[in-house]
C-alpha positions in Angstrom: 2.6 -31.1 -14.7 0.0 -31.3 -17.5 -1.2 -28.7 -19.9 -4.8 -28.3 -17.8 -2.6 -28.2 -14.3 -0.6 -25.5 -15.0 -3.5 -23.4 -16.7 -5.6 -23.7 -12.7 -2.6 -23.0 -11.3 -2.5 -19.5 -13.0 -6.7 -19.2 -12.7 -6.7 -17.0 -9.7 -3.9 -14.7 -12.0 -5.6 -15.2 -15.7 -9.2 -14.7 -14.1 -9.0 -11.4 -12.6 -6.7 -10.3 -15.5 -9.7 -11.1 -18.1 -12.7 -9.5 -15.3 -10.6 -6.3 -13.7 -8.4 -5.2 -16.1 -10.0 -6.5 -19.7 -13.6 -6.5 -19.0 -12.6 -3.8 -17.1 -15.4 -5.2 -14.2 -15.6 -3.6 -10.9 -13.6 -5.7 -8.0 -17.0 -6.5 -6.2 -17.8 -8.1 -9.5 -14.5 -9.8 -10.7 -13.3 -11.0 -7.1 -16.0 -13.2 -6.3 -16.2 -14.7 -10.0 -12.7 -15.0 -9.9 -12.8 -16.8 -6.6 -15.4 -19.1 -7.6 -13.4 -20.0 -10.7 -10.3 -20.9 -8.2 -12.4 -22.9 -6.0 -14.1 -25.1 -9.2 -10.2 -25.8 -10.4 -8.8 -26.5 -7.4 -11.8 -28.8 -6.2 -12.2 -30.7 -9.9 -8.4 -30.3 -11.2 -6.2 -29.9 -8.5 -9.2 -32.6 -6.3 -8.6 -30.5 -3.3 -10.3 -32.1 0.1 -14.2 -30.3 -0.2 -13.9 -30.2 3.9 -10.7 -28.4 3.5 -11.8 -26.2 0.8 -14.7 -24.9 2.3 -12.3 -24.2 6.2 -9.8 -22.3 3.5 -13.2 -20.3 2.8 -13.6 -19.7 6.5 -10.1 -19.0 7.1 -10.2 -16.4 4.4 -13.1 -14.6 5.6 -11.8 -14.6 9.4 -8.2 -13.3 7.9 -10.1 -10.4 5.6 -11.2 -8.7 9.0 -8.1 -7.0 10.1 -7.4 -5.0 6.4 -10.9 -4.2 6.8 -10.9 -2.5 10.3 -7.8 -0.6 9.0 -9.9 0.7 5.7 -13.2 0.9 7.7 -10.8 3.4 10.4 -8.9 5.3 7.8 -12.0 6.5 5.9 -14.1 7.2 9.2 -10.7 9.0 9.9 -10.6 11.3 6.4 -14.1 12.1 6.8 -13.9 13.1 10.4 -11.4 15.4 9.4 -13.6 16.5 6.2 -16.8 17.3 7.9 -14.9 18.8 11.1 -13.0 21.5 8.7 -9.8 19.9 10.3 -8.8 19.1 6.8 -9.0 22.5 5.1 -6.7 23.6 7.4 -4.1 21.1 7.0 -4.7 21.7 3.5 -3.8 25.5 4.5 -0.7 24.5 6.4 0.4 23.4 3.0 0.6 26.6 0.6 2.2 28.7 3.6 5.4 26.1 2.8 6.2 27.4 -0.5 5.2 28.4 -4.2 7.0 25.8 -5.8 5.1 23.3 -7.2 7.9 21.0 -7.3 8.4 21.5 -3.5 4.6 21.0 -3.1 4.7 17.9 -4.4 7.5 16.6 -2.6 6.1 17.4 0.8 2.8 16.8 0.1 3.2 13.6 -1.6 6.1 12.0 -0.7 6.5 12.9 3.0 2.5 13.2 4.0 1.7 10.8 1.5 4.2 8.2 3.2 2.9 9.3 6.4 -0.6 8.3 5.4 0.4 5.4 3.9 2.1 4.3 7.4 -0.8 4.9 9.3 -3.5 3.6 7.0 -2.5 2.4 3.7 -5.0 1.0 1.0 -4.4 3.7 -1.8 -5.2 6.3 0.9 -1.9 8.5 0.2 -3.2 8.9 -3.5 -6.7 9.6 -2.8 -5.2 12.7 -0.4 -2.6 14.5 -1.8 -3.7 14.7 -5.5 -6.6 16.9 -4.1 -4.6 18.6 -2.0 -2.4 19.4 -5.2 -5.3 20.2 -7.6 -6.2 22.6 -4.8 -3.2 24.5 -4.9 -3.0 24.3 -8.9 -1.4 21.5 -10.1 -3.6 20.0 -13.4 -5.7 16.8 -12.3 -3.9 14.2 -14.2 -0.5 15.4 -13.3 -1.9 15.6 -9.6 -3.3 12.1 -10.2 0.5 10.7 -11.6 2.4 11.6 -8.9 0.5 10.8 -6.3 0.1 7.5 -7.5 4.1 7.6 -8.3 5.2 8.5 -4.7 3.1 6.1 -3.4 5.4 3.2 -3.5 8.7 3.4 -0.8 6.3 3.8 1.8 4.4 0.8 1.0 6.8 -1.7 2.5 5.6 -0.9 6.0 2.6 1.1 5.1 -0.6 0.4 7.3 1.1 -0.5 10.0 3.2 -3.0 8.3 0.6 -4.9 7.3 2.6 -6.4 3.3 5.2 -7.3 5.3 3.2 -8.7 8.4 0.2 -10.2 7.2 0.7 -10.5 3.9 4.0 -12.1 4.0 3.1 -14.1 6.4 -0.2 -15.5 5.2 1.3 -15.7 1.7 4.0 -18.0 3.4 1.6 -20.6 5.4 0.7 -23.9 3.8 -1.6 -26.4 5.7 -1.6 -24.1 8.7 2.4 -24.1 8.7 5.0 -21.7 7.6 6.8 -22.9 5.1 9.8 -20.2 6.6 9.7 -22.4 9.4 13.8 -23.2 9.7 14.3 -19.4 8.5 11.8 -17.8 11.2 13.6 -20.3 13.9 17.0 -18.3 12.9 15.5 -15.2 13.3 14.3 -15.0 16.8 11.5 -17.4 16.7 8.3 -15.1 15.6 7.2 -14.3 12.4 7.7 -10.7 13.0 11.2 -11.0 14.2 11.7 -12.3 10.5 9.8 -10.1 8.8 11.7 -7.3 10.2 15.0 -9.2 8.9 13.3 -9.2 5.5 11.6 -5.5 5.7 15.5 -4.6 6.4 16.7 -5.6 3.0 13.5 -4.2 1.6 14.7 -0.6 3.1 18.2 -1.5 2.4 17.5 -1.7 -1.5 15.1 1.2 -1.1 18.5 3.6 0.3 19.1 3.8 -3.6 15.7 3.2 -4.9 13.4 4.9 -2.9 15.8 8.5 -2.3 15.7 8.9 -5.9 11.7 8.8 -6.0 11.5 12.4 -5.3 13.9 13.3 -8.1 11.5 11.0 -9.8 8.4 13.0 -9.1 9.7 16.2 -10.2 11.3 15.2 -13.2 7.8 13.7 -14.3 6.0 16.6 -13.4 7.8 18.9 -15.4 8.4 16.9 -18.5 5.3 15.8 -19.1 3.1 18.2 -18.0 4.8 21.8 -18.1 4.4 24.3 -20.4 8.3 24.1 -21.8 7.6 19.6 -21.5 11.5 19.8 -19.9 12.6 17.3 -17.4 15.9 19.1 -16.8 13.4 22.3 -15.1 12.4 19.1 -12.5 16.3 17.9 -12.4 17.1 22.2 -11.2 16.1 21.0 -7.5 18.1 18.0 -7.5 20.3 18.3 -4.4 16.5 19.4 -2.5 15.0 16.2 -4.0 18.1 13.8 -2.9 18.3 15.6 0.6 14.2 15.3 1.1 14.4 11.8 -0.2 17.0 10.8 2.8 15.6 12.7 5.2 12.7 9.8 5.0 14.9 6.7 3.8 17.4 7.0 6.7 15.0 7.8 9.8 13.3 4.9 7.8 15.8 2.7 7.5 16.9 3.2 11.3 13.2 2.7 12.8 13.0 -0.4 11.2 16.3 -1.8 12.6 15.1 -0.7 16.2 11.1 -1.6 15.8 10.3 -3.4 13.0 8.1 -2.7 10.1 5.1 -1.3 11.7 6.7 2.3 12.4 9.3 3.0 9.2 6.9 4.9 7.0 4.8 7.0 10.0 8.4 7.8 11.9 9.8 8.6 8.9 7.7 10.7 7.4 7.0 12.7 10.6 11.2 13.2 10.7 11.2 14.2 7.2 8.8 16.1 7.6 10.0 17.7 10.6 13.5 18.2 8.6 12.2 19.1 5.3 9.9 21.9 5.8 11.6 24.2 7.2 14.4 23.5 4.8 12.0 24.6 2.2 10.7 27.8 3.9 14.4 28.5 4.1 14.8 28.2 0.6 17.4 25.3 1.4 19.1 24.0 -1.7 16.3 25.4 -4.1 16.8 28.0 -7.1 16.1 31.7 -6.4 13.1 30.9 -8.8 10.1 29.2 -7.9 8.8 26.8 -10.6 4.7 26.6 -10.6 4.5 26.8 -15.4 2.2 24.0 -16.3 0.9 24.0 -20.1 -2.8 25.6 -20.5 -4.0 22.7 -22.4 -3.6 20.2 -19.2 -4.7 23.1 -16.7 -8.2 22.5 -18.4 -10.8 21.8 -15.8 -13.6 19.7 -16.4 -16.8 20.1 -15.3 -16.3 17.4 -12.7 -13.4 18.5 -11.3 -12.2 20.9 -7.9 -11.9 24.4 -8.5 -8.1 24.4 -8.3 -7.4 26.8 -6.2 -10.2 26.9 -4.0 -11.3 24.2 -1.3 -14.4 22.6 -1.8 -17.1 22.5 0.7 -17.6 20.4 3.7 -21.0 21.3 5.0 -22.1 24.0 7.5 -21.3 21.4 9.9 -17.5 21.9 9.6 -16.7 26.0 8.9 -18.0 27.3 11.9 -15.0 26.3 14.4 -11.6 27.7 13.9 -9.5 24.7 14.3 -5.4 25.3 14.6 -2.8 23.4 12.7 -1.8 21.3 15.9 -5.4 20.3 16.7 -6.2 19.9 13.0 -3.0 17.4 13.1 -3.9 16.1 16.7 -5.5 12.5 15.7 -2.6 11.7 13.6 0.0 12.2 15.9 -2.3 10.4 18.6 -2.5 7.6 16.2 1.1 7.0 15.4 1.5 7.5 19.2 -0.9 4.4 20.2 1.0 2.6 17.3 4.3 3.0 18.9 3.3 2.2 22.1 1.2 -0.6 21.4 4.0 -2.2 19.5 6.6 -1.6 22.0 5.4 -1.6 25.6 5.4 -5.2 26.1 2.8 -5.0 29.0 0.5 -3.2 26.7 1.0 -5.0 23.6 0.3 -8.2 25.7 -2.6 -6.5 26.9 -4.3 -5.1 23.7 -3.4 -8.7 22.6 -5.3 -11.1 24.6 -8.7 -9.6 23.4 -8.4 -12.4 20.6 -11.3 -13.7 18.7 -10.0 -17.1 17.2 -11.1 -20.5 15.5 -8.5 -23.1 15.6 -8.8 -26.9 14.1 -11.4 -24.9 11.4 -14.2 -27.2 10.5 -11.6 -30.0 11.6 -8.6 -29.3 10.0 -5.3 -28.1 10.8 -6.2 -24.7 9.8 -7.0 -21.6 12.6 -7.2 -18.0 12.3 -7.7 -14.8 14.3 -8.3 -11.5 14.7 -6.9 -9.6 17.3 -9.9 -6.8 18.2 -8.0 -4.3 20.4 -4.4 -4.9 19.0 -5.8 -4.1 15.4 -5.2 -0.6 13.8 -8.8 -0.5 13.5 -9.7 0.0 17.3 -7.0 2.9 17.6 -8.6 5.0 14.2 -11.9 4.5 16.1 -10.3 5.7 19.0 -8.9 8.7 17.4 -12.4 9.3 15.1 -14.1 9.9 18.6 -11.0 12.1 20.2 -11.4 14.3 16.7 -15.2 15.0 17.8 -14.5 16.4 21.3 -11.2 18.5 19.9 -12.8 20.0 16.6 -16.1 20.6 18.7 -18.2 18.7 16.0 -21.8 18.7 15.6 -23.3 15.2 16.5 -25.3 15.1 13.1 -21.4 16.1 11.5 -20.0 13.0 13.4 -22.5 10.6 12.6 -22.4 11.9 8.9 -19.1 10.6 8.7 -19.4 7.3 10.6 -22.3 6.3 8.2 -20.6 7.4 5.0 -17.2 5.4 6.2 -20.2 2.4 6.5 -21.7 2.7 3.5 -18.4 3.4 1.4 -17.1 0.0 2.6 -20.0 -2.3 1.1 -17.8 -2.9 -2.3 -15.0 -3.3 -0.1 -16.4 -5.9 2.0 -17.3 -7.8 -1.2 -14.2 -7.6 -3.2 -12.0 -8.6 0.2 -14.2 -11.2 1.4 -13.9 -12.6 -2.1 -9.9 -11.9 -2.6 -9.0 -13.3 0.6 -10.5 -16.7 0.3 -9.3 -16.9 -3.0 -5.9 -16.6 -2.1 -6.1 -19.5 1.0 -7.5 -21.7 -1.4 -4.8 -20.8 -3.9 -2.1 -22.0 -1.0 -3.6 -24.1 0.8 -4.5 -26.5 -2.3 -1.4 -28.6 -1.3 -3.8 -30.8 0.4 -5.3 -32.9 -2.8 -6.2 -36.3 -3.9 -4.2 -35.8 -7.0 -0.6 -35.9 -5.2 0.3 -32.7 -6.5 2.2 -29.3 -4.5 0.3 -26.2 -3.8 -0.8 -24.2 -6.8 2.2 -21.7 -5.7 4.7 -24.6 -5.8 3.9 -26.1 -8.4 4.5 -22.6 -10.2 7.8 -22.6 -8.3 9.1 -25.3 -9.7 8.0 -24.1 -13.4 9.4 -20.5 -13.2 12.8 -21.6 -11.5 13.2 -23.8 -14.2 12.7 -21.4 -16.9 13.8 -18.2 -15.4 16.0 -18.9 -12.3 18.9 -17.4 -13.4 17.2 -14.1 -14.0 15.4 -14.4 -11.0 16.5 -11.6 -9.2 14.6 -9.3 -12.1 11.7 -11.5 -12.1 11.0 -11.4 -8.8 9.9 -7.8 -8.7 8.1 -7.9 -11.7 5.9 -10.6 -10.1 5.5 -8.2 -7.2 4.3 -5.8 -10.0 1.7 -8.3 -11.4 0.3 -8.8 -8.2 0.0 -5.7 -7.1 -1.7 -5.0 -10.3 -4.3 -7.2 -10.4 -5.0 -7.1 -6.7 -5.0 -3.6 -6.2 -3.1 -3.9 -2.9 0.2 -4.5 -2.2 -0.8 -6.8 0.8 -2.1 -9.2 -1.3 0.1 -9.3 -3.9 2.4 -10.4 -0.6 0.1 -13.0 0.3 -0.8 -14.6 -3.4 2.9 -15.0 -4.5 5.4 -15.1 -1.3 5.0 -18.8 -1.7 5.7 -18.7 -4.8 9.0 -16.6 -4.5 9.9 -18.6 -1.2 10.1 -21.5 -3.6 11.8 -20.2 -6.5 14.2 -19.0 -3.6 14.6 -23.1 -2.2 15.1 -24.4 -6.3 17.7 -21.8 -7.1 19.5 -21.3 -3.9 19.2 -17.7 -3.6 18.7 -15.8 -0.3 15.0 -16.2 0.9 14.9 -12.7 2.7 16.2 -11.1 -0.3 13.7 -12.5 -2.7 10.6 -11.5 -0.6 12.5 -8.2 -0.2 12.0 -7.9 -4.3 8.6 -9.1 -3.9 7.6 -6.3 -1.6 9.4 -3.9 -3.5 7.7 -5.0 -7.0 4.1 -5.1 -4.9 5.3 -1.2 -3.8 5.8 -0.7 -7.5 2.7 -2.4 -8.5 0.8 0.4 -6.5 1.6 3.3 -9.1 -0.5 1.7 -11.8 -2.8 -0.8 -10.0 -6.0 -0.9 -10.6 -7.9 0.7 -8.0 -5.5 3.2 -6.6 -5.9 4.4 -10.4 -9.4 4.9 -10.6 -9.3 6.2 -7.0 -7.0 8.8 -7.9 -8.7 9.6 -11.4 -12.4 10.1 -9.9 -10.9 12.3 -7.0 -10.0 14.7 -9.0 -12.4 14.6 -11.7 -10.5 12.9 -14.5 -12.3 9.8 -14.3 -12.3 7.9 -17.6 -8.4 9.0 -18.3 -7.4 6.3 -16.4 -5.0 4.7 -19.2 -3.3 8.1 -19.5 -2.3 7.6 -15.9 -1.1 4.5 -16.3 0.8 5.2 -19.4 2.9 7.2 -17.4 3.3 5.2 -14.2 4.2 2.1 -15.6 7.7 3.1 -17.1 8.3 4.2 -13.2 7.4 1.1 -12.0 9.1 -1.0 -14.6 12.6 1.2 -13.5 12.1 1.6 -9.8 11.5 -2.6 -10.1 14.8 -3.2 -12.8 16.7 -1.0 -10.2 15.9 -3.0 -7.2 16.9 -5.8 -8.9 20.2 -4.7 -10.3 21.0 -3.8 -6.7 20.1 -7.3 -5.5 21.9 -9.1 -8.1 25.0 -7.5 -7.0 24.2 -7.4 -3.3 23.4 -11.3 -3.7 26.5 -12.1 -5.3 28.8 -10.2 -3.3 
C-alpha cells in the first residue's frame, strides 16, 4: 500500500481530528466536510464504483434513522418531564437518600445515569445527573467530571443496545455481507445471538472494570475537587462503592446472559437501584460522617450557571400539579417495560417487526437497508411522551412546548448523523474499487497487525477510545472500526469476540472525554468554555479503565 493509500484510508479519522477537535468546528460543520473529503478519496484514490458510492450514501442515510428516533424520543422524553414538573420531583426523590455527596454521586450517576443510558443513550446520562448534582451542591465542573466518568460501563448496552447491535453490526458488513459470517453461523445464526456472545465478554471484563468505577468516582471527586484535595476521604466508602458497583455489574451481567444486550444497563440499574438505596438510607457500609467539603474556590458560581441548591424553573405550565415519585417515575418504568416485552415476546416482537420500511438491491447494488418503525425505541419514547401528558395532567401548550423544542433541538443532529453515517458506509464499503485494493478498514488491518499485533490486546481499546472521541458516540465508534478490529483479530489469530469486546469497552471509555458529551456536560451546568479542564481529568480514567480491560484480556486470552 502506497504512501497516498494509506493517508485516505485514515481521511475519515485525520479529517474530523483537524475540524472537531483542532478547529474545534461544530459536528454539523465538521461531519459533512469530513464526509465529503472521504467520498473525494475513496472515489479518486481508492476509484470506488461512483454507482456504488452514491447507494453507500443512501444506505447511510436510511441506517442514520434509527439513532435518530432514539435521540428525537429521549429529548421529547426529558422535556416532557421538564415542563410537566415530573423532573423536580425525581430531582427531590434524590436529597431525601442521603447527605453524602459521595453517596449522591453514586446513585445519581452511576445507577440513574446507567439507567438513562439503557433506555436512551447519546450522552443523555451526563446531560442529567450533573444538574441534578449542581442542584444539590456539588461545584459544576466536578458535577460535569463525573458524570461524564460514570458514563462508560453502561454504554455497552446503552440505548437499547444499540453499540453492540447496530453498530457492531453495521461496522461488520462489507458489500452488503457480514464479514462475521462463519462466527454468527456458530452462534445461533442471527447477528444478535452473536452479539450477545460478544456483549458477554464485554460484561465479563467489565465484573473487574466496571465495579471499580464507583470507587473511581469518589476518589476523583474528593481529590480533586475537596477542600482537603485527598483521595483517601473518597477511598473511606470503599466497601459502599464495591457493593454499589456489583449490585449493577452482576444483575448486569446475568440479564445479558438470559436476554441479550438490549436490557443489561436498564435491568441493572433498576436492581441496583432497588438494592442500593435503601442500603444508603440505612447508612449500610458508610462512615458515621457524611462527606459533602468541597473547596470554596471550585464552589464559585458563574453567572451562567444553576443556583446550586435550588431547582430552576420550568414554566407555570409545570408547578401547578403535585406529581408523586411513582408517577413522576411512571414513563420510565413503562418504557423499560415495552423494551422487555418487545424484545422477548416472540409474537410481539414479530409483530412490532413487520412494520418495516426497506430498500433492498439500493440503486442496483447488493446493498439494502431498513428501518424498523414500530420495533424502534423511538415509537415506544413517543408512546411514553403522550402517557406522561395524561398522568402529569399537562397543559396542551406545556406538551406541545416540548415536542417542538425536542424538533428543533434535533436540526444539528440530523446534520452531523446524516453526515457521519454515510461517511462511515463509504469508509467500509470501499472494498468495491477499480484499483483492486481491500476496504479502507482492511487495508488498515493488515497495517496495524503488522506493526502492533502482539500488543493488540492494549491497542484494541485505545482504538475504541479514538473512535469514540472523534465521533462523539460510542455507536459509531462500533461501526467505523469493528472491521478494522475483526481483521486485526483474522491476521493475528486472536479471539474475534474478545477483540470487539475491547472495542466496545475503549468506545465506553471514549465517552468520558468525547467531544460532545463534553461540551454537553460543560454548557449544562454553566461551565462552558472549561471544556479542556474536563477532559484533563477524564482522560487518565479512560486511559486506565481501557489498560485494565486489556490486561484482563491478555490473560483471559491466553489462558
Amino acid at each position: 500500500m502506497t504512501l497516498i493509500q494509506t493517508l485516505a484510508t485514515l481521511t475519515p479519522v485525520i479529517s474530523v481530528l483537524v475540524f472537531l477537535v483542532l478547529m474545534r468546528m461544530p459536528a454539523s460543520r465538521a461531519m459533512p466536510i469530513s464526509a465529503v473529503l472521504t467520498a473525494l478519496v475513496a472515489f479518486f484514490v481508492w476509484e470506488m464504483d461512483g454507482t456504488y458510492l452514491m447507494a453507500s450514501v443512501v444506505e447511510g442515510f436510511y441506517s442514520a434513522i434509527t439513532p435518530l428516533t432514539i435521540i428525537f424520543g429521549a429529548i421529547f422524553l426529558l422535556n416532557t418531564l421538564k415542563n410537566s414538573g415530573a423532573m423536580d420531583t425525581i430531582r427531590a426523590g434524590f436529597t431525601n437518600i442521603s447527605g453524602d455527596a459521595r453517596v449522591q454521586v453514586i446513585i445519581i450517576c452511576w445507577l440513574f445515569g446507567s439507567f438513562i443510558e439503557g433506555s436512551a443513550g447519546f450522552g443523555t446520562p451526563a446531560a442529567i445527573g450533573a444538574p441534578l448534582l449542581v442542584l444539590l451542591g456539588v461545584p459544576p465542573v466536578a458535577a460535569a467530571v463525573v458524570a461524564l466518568i460514570a458514563d462508560s460501563t453502561s454504554v455497552s448496552f446503552g440505548a437499547i443496545g444499540l453499540p453492540v447491535l447496530f453498530g457492531m453490526e453495521q461496522g461488520l458488513m462489507e458489500g452488503g455481507v457480514s464479514m462475521a459470517a462463519a462466527q454468527i453461523a456458530e452462534h445461533g445464526g442471527s447477528f444478535a445471538d452473536y452479539a450477545q456472545f460478544i456483549a458477554l465478554h464485554m460484561i465479563t471484563i467489565d465484573l473487574v472494570t466496571g465495579t471499580l468505577i464507583p470507587l473511581v468516582l469518589v476518589c476523583v471527586l474528593t481529590g480533586f475537587f475537596g477542600r482537603n484535595k485527598s483521595f483517601a476521604e473518597g477511598f473511606e466508602i470503599w466497601k459502599f462503592a464495591i457493593f454499589a458497583g456489583l449490585a449493577f455489574t452482576i444483575p448486569a451481567w446475568t440479564i445479558n446472559f438470559i436476554a441479550g444486550p438490549e436490557f443489561p444497563s436498564v435491568i441493572g440499574a433498576l436492581i441496583g437501584m432497588a438494592i442500593v438505596i435503601p442500603a444508603a438510607k440505612k447508612g449500610f457500609l458508610l462512615p458515621s460522617k457524611a462527606w459533602h467539603d468541597f473547596a470554596d474556590a471550585d464552589k464559585t458560581k458563574t453567572d451562567d450557571a444553576p443556583a446550586m441548591g435550588q431547582p430552576q424553573s420550568v414554566g407555570a405550565a409545570a408547578t401547578k400539579n403535585e406529581i408523586s415519585q411513582l408517577a413522576a417515575w411512571t414513563p420510565y418504568l413503562v418504557m423499560a417495560a415495552l423494551l422487555v416485552l418487545s424484545r422477548t415476546v416472540a409474537p410481539l416482537k414479530s409483530f412490532l417487526s413487520s412494520f418495516n420500511i426497506s430498500w433492498t438491491e439500493i440503486m442496483g447494488t447488493n446493498l439494502k437497508a431498513g428501518f424498523a418503525t414500530l420495533y424502534a425505541p423511538g415509537a415506544f419514547f413517543v408512546t411514553v411522551c403522550i402517557l406522561g401528558f395524561f398522568i402529569f395532567k399537562m397543559k396542551p401548550a406545556a406538551f406541545k412546548t416540548s415536542f417542538t423544542s425536542s424538533c428543533k433541538s434535533m436540526v444539528p443532529t440530523i446534520i452531523s448523523l446524516g453526515a457521519s453515517v454515510p461517511m462511515v458506509k463509504i469508509f467500509l464499503n470501499s472494498g468495491e474499487n477499480a484499483a483492486g485494493l481491500a476496504s479502507m478498514p482492511n487495508q488498515l488491518a493488515e497495517l496495524l497487525a503488522g506493526s502492533m499485533g502482539a500488543v493488540w490486546a492494549w491497542m484494541a481499546p485505545v482504538v475504541g477510545i479514538f473512535g469514540a472521541f472523534l465521533s462523539g458516540s460510542a455507536t459509531f465508534s462500533n461501526m467505523m472500526f469493528s472491521g478494522l478490529q475483526y481483521g486485526v483479530a483474522d491476521n493475528i489469530g486472536m479471539n474475534h469476540a474478545l477483540v470487539l469486546a475491547l472495542q466496545g469497552i475503549g468506545a465506553n471509555a471514549g465517552n468520558m472525554m468525547c467531544v460532545m458529551n463534553v461540551v454537553a456536560a460543560a454548557t449544562v451546568v454553566g461551565m462552558a468554555g472549561r471544556e479542556s479542564e474536563i477532559i484533563r481529568k477524564t482522560l487518565p480514567v479512560a486511559l486506565g479503565y481501557a489498560m485494565i480491560a486489556g490486561t484482563i484480556a491478555f490473560i483471559w486470552g491466553g489462558l
